[in-house]
N, C-alpha and C positions, 0 to 999 in steps of 0.2 A: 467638441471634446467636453466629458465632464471633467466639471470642474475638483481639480485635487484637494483630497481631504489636507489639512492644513497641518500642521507642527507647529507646536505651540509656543516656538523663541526664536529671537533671532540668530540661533548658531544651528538649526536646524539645517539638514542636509551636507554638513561636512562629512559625514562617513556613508550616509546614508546615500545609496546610488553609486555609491563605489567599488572596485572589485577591488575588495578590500584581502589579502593572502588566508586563508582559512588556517586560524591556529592551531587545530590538530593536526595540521598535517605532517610536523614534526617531526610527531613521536608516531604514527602512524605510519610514516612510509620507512623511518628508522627501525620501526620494528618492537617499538619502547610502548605499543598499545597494554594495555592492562584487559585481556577477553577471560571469562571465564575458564579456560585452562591453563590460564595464568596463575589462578587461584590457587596455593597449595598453604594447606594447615595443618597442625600437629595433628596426629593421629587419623589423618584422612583416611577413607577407603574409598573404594571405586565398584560402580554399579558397572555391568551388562547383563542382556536380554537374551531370553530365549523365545525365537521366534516362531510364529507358524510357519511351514514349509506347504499350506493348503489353502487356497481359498474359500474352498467354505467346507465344514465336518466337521463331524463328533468326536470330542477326544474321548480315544475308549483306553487311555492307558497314560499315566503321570507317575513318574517315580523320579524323584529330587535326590534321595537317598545320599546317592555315591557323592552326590554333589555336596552335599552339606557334610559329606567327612573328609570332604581334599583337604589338605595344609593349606590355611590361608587364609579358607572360607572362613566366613564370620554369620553369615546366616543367607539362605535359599527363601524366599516369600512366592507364593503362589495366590490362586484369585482368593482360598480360604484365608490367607493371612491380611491381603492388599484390599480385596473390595470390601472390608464388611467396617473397618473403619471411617472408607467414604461414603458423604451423604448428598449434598448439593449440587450439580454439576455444569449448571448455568452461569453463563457469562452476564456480569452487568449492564452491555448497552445493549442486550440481547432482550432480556428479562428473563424471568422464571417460565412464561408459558408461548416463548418464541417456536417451539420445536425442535427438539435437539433429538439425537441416537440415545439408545438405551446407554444409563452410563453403568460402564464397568472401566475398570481402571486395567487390571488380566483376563485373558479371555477365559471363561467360566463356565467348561462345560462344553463348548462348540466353538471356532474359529471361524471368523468373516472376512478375511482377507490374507494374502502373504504379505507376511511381515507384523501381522497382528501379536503383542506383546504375549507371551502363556507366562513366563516369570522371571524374576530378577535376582541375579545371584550379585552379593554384596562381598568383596575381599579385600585382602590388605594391599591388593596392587589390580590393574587390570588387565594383567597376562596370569593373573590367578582367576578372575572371576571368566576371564574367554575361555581359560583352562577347562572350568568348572562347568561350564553352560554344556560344552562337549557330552559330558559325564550326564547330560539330564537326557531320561527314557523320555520319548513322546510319543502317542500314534493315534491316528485321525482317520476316522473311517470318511475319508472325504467322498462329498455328495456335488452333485453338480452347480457349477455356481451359478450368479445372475452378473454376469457381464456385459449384456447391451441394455442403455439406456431406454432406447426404444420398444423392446418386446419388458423390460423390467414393470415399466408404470403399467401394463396391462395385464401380468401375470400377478395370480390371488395363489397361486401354491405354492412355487420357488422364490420362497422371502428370505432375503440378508438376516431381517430381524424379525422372526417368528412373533415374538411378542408384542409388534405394532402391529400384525394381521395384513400390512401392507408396503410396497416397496416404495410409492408414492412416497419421499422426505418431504414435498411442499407443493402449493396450489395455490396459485393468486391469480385468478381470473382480471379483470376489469378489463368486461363489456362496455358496449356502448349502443342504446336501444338506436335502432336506424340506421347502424352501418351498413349494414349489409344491401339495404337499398341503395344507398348512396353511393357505394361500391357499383355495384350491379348500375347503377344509369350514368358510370364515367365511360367517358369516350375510350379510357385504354384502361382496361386494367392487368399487372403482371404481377407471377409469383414465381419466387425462386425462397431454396432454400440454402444455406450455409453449414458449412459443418466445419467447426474449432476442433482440434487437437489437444490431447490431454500434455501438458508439460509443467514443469518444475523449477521453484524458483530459485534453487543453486543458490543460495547465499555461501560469499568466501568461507564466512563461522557456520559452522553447522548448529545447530541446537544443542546447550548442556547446560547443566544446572549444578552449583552445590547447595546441600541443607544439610541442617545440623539442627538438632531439638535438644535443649536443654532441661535436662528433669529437674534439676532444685528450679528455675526461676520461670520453668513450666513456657518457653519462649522458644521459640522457630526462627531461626537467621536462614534465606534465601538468598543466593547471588545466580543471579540465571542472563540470559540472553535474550532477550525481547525485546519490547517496545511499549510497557507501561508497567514502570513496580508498583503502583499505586491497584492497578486492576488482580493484578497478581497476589497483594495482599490479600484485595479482598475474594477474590476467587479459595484461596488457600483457606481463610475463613469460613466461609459457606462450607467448603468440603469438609474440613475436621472437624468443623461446629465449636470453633475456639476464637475467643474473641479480638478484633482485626490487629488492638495494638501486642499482642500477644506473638506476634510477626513481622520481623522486618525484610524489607527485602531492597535488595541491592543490585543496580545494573551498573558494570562499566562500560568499555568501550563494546563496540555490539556490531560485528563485522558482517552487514549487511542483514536483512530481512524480508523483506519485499512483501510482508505480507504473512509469511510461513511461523515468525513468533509473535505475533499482533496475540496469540493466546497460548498458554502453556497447554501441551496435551498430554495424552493418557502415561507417554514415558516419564515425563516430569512429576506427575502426580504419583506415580510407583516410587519414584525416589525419595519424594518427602515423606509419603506412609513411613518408605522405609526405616529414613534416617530415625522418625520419631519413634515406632518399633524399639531399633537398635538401641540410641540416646547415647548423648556427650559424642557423639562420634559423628564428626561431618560425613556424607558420601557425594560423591565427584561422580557425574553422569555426563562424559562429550559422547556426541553422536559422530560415528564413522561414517564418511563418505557414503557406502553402501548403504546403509541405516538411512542415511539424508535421499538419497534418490528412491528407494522402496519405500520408508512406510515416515517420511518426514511433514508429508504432504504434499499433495495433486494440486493440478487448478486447470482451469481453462476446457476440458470435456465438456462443449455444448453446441447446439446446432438449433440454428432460427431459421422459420420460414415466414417468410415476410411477401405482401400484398398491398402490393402499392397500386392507387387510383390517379390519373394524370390525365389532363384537356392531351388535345393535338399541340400544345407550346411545350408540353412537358413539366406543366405547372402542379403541382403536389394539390389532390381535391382530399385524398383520405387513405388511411394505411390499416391495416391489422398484421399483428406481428404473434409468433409461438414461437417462445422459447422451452427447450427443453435441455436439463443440467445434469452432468451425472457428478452427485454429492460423493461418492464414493460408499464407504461402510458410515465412517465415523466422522463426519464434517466438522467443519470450527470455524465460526463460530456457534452456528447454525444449522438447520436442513435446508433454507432458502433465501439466504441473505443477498445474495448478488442477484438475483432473480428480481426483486424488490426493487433492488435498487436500478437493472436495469428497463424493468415495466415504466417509472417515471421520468426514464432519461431516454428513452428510445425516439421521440420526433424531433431531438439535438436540435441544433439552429437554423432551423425551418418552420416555414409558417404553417404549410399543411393546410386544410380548410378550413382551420381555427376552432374552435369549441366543437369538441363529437365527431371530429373529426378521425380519432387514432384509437383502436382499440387493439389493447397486449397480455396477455395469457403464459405468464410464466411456469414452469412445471420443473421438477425436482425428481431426480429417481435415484433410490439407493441399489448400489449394484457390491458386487465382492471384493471391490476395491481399495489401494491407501485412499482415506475421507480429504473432500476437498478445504482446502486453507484458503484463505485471503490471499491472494496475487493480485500485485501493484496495478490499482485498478483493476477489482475483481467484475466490475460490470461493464466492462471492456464489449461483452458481446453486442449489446444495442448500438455500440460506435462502429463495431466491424460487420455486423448483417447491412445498416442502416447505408452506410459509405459504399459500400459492395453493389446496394441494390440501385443505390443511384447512377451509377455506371452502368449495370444491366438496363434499366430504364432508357439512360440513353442513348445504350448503343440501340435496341430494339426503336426506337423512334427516328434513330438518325441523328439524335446531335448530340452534339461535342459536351462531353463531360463537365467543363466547367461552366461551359455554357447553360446545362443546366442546374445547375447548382445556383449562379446569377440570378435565376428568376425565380427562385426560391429562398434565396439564405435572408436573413434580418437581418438588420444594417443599424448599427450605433444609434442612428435618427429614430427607432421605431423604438427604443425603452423609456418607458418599461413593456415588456412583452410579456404575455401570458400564455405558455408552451398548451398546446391540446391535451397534454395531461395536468393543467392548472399551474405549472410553477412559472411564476415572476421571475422575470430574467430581468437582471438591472447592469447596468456599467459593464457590458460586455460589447464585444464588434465583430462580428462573426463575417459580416459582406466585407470590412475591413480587413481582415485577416485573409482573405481567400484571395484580393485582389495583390494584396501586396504579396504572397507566394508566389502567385501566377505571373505577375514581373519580374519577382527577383529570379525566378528557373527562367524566365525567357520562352512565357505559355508559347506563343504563337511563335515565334522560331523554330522551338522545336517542334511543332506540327509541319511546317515546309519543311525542314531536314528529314524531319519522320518520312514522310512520303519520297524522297531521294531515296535513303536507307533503303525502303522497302521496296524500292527498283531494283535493288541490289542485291534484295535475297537477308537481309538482316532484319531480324527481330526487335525493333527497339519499340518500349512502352512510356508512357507518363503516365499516373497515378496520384490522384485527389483523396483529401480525406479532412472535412473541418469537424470537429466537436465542439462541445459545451462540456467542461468539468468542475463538477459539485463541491464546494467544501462544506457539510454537514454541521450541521448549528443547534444542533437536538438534541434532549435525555441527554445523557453522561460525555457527550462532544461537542456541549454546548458552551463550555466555559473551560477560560485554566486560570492558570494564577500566577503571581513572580510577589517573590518575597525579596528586595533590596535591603541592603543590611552595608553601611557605609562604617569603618572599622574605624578603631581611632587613629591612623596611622592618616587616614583619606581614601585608602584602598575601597573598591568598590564590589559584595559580593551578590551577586544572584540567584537566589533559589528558584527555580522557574519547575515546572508541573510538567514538562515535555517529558519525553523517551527517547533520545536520538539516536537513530543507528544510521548514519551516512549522511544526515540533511544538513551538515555545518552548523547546529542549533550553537554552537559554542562559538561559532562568528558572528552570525547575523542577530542574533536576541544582541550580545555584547554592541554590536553597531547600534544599533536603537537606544538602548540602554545611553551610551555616550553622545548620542545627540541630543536625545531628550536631557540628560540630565544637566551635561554639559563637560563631560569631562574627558580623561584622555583613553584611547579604547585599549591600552596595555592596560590601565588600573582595575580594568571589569574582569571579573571572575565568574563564569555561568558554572551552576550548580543542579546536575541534573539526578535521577533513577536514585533518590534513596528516599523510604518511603517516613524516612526517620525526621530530616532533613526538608524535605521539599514539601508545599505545597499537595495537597492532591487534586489531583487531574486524569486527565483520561491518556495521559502518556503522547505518543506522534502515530499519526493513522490517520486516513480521507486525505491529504493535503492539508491540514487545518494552522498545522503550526505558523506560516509568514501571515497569516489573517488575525489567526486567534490569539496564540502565544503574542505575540506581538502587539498585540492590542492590550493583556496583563503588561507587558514591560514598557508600554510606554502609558497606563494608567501609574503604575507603581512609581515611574524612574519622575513623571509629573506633579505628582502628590512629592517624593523624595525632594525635589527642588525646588518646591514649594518653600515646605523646610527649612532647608539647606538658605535661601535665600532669605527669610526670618530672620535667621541667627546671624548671619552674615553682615545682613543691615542695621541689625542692634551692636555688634561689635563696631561696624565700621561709624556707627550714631549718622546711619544716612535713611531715607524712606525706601521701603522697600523697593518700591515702584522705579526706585531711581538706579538698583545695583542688577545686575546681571554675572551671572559665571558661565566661565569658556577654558578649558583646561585645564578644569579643576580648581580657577581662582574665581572667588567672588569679588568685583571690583566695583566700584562707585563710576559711572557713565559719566565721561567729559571730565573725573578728574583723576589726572594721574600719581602714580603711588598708591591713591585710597585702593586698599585689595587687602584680600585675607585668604589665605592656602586653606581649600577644604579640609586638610591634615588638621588646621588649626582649631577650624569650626568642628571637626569630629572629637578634639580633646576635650573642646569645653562641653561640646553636648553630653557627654559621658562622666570625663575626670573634674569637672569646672563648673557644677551647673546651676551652683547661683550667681552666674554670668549669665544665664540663658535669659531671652525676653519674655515678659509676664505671657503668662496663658501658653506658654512652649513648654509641651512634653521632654525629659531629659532623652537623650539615646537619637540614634536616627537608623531608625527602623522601622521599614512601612510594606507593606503587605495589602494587593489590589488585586481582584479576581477581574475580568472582565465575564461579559456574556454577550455572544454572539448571535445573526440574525440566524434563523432557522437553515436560510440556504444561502451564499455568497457563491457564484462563479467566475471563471475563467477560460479562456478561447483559444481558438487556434485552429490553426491549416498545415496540414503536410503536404507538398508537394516532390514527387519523385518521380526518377527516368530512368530506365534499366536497359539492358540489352542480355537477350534469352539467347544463349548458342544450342541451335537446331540440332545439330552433332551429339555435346555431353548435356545438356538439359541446365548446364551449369546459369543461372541466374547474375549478371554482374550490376551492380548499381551502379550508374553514374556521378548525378548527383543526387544529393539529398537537402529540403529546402526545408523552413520552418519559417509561421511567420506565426509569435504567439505575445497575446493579450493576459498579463499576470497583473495590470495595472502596476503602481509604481513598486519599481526593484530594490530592495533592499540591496542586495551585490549582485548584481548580473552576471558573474563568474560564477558564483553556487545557481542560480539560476539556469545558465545553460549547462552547465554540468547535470543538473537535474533530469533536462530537455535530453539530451543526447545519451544520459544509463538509460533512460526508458528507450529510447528508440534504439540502444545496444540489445534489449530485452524481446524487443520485438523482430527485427533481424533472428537474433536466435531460433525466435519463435515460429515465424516463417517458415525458414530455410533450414535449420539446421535440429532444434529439438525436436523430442518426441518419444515419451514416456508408451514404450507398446506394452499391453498382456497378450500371453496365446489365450488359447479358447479356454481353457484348465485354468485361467486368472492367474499365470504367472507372468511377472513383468520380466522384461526381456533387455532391457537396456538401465542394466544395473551400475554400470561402471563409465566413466567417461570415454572407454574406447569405443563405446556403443553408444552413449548418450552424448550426440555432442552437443558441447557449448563454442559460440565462437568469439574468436581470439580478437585482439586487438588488429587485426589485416584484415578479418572479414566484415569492422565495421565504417561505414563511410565516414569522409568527412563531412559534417554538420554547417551548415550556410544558415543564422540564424537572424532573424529581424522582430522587431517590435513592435508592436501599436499597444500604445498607452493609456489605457481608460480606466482611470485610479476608483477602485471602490470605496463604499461608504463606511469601512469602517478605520476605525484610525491608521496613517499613516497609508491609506490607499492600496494595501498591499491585499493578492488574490493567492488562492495557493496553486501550484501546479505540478505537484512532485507525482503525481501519477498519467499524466496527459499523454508523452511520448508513449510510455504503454500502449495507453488507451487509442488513439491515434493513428501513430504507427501500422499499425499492420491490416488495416483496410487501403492504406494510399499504397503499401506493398505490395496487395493483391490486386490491387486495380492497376498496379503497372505491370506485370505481371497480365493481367489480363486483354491488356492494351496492346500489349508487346505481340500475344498469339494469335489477338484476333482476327489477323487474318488467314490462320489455318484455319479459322471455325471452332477452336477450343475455346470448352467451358469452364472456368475456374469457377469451384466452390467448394474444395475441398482443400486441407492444409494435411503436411507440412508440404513444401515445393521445394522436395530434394531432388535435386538433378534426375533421380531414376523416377520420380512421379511425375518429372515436366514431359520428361521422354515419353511414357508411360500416355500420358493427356496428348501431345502432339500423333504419339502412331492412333489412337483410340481415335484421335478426329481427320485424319488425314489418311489412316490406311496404313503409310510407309512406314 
């Protein structure tokens, strides 16, 4: 085992490794959260949207008119009033010249999607502005869309975006000279390809925003729903061409994400035109259900074909992988950001034939669709082509799924490892992880039961799936910050650079916080999403925050107690070297009574301070960025057992196994809670979502009786275990709040897979709703 990064006192690990009760949960399950429709202020109004009813056409007719004389209205904005204000439209970890869609904020002229914004009517209520939206003339000489991914990258006449000349959104090649030989003289080579489902990430909060522009102090207040006010500023900035402290912005409680508000998009950007337009007048933008499933943001539309080379053992000599992604109209962050990101993650925790061995071809097609978002672990497809084709490989060879996996995964003993697409893998266990799954389900048991069952005419599968997940250490996710601020009372506050929307950021920073410093975890206070207030940072996104955030709070809370133990030692007249604090008291070691209440040390630091020791700053208030290594990872193994009823196609899980490497846990409770939303996420994903358009680009599962999500019955119970390879950066801790995602739903379809194989069905295709299993079984069987 590596050896664990250290803590740097002796009270270290009293909260730390605890499941410690998450403090929001309070007011969160009471109902006492504070979300942006919470937000109401004097003379609010309320925005909605008039939408496109076409996927793609010309609008030959706009008349606002009747709308802007209802009672109520306060003003009607179209693209003349809304785009010619905005300028900039790039995201900062993105850059200026990553590739983004033409920015318009209303459509101008022609519509690219349903649900595509035409304009926003602003009133004193929002049964006046839905009133109003009614009352607006529209009509679209609609033209035929580009709805397949596939014929889109090839077609130079039917373009989304006339003005790119191409429907190609992105192109990342990396070749590698000699594969093709090296392919061409393995013993076996196979290709199959995969095809992902387009679905949504349903957060409980849908998207809304309030803004308000101030004319006399010429100042923009934001409270919106996301996952970084700091990005958000500056995003707002670039667009108005106003400078960054000239806006603040505000996030509270943030009821789920997954991805879909990591950036504000074209509705949010309407509303702040708007408010600033109008002035002194906040306006209030929630998105409705409907709005959330049509045009909130897509994700997951992609399909990999993958070519894997393997000896007669089944041993990995070399692979080429093609991914292709349908961005939608209008993407976010990017036209090709998860494609990137899955070209250097695709030979996960395998050896492969080591250097020159993998080469991956990612591609991007804009089609007449909602643009794709960020979904929790947006480069998910290199985990589920890559896991899939390992199963394909060995059933065509004849052996056992984990078996080959064995003879290929890295093992703890081999790091540092350098992946065929060059990344250093350090402090991960990936052959650890796979074995201790395949114990805890009871691998081989259930292969002798399996073969009983299927005497019997029952369908039962097991399904593998290990990864490697990235926490990103680069440009603008390279660093946060926590500003500690100890009160004169001894209260403890924390300014920290996160964004939380779900990840406990208000338990587990507070946990570190009170160990490192020393004191008791009621006195901490995490202070997060004000851009007024907090540090700037790149907000919560990649998994980063238990590695990175973490690593600012316990540089801050060190330096704090540093401090703190100064003063402490000068009051008590003992060497520093000699006092220690644990609960808040700084005490003299070995003698009893000598102590001083941090309450005390925080008066004199402030109210007292020519008591302070020579060369000590008055106040105790310290402020530490950390910076993180480029890439840190994290591990793991799904293992799963289902049983397929031949009859309704109905899919049942049995159990569900996890065996994952986060290095040391902060609370193991937020931890597997993590573990088990992503793999609730995938489950849905699987079996039950599925965002369709007909041929015309209208989406057809607009509402939840159409789109399902599933309930707390249809997801299993979770069997979780651990292997512990503490990383190198402080406090050992790895992020994993994207992995069950990521994960999940290759060891689904491979059980799944496993379960049919012996009618001869081919899984590679999702979602596997009871009528597509049926569907698969008559297509290979006849019956």
């Amino acid at each position: 085992m590596m050896p664990e990064a250290p803590l740097s006192h002796a009270a270290a690990q009293r909260l730390i490794g605890q499941s410690v009760q998450r403090r929001e949960d309070a007011r969160l399950i009471t109902g006492r959260g504070r979300y942006v429709d919470d937000v109401v202020l004097p003379v609010m109004l309320h925005a909605a949207f008039v939408r496109s009813h076409s996927a793609r056409g010309t609008i030959t007719h706009l008349d606002v008119s009747a709308a802007r004389r209802h009672p109520g209205v306060v003003a009607v904005f179209t693209a003349v009033e809304i785009n010619s204000p905005s300028h900039q439209f790039w995201v900062t970890m993105m850059g200026p010249d990553a590739g983004y869609a033409p920015g318009r904020v209303l459509a101008d002229g022609d519509v690219r999607y349903v649900g595509e914004p035409i304009a926003i009517v602003v009133a004193e209520s929002r049964y006046v502005a839905e009133d109003a939206v009614e009352l607006i003339d529209v009509d679209v000489d609609p033209l035929p869309p580009v709805m397949d991914m596939f014929t889109a990258i090839e077609d130079s006449e039917t373009l989304v975006h006339p003005e790119l000349g191409t429907n190609v959104a992105g192109d990342m090649p990396a070749d590698v000279p000699g594969l093709d030989d090296r392919l061409a003289a393995a013993p076996h080579t196979f290709t199959e390809t995969f095809h992902q489902h387009r679905y949504v990430q349903v957060p409980m909060e849908t998207r809304g925003i309030v803004a308000s522009w101030d004319r006399m102090l010429e100042h923009l207040e934001i409270t919106v729903s996301g996952q970084s006010a700091h990005e958000t500023r500056l995003f707002y900035s670039r667009m108005l061409g106003i400078p960054e402290d000239a806006i603040h912005v505000v996030m509270g409680d943030v009821g789920g994400s997954f991805g879909q508000k990591m950036f504000t998009q074209r509705e949010e950007h309407a509303v702040v035109i708007a408010a600033r337009a109008i002035g002194d007048r906040p306006v209030k933008w929630i998105e409705d259900r409907a709005e959330n499933l049509i045009s909130g943001g897509h994700a997951r539309q992609e399909a990999m074909r993958v070519t894997v080379a393997v000896d007669d053992e089944g041993v990995l000599l070399g692979g080429r992988a093609w991914q292709l992604e349908d961005v939608g109209a209008y993407p976010y962050p990017g036209n090709g950001a998860a494609g990137a990101s899955s070209l250097a993650l695709f030979p996960g925790p395998y050896r492969w034939g080591g250097p020159g061995s993998v080469a991956y071809h990612a591609q991007a097609a804009f089609t007449n669709t909602c643009g794709r978002t960020a979904y929790r672990g947006p480069w998910m497809m290199e985990t589920t082509g890559r896991e899939q084709m390992m199963d394909v490989v060995a059933q065509k060879l004849g052996i056992d799924p984990l078996e080959i996996r064995r003879r290929n995964i890295v093992s703890r003993d081999e790091m540092p490892f350098t992946s065929p697409m060059q990344l250093q893998f350090e402090t991960i266990s990936p052959a650890e992880t796979l074995e201790q799954a395949a114990q805890m389900i009871g691998y081989n048991a259930f292969r002798e039961e399996q073969e009983r069952l299927r005497a019997e005419g029952r369908l039962v599968g097991i399904g593998l799936s290990s990864y490697v997940e990235p926490q990103f250490g680069f440009g603008i996710l390279a660093t946060e910050a926590a500003t500690i601020r100890i009160e004169p009372s001894g209260k403890v506050n924390v300014y920290t650079s996160t964004g939380n929307h779900g990840q406990s950021l208000e338990t587990t920073i507070a946990q570190v916080i009170a160990d490192e410093l020393g004191v008791p975890f009621d006195d901490v206070r995490i202070i997060q999403n004000d851009t007024a207030r907090t540090p700037y940072g790149a907000g919560t996104g990649g998994s980063r925050s238990a590695a990175i955030a973490s690593g600012a709070a316990h540089a801050a809370a060190s330096s704090m107690r540093e401090k703190v133990l100064q003063i402490g030692a000068h009051l008590l007249e003992a060497s520093v070297e000699d006092v220690e604090m644990h609960h808040g008291v700084v005490s003299v070691r070995g003698v009893p009574g000598a102590e001083v209440p941090l309450g005390n040390i925080a008066a004199v630091a402030y109210l007292n301070t020519d008591a302070l020791p020579p060369g000590v700053s008055p106040g105790l208030e310290v402020s530490e960025r950390y910076k993180a290594p480029s890439f840190m990872f994290s591990n793991a193994t799904h293992a799963v057992t289902v049983e397929v009823d031949r009859v309704t196609g109905r899919v049942q899980i049995l159990r569900y196994v996890v065996s994952e490497d986060c290095g040391n846990m902060i609370n193991p409770m937020v931890v597997e809670g993590q573990i088990v939303g992503g793999i609730a996420q995938a489950v849905g994903g699987v079996f039950y979502e599925h965002m369709v358009y007909d041929e015309d680009g209208n989406p057809t599962t607009t509402t939840f009786l159409d789109y399902l999500v599933p309930t707390a019955a249809e997801i299993p119970d979770v069997e979780l275990g651990h292997v512990v390879t503490p990383s190198n950066t402080p406090g050992g801790y790895k992020g994993l709040g994207e992995g069950g995602a990521i994960c999940a739903p290759a060891a689904l379809l491979n059980a799944v897979r496993d379960a049919l194989a012996p009618l001869g069905v081919s899984v590679t295709e999702q979602p596997l709703s009871p009528d597509r299993v049926l569907q698969l079984i008559v297509d290979a069987t006849g019956e």
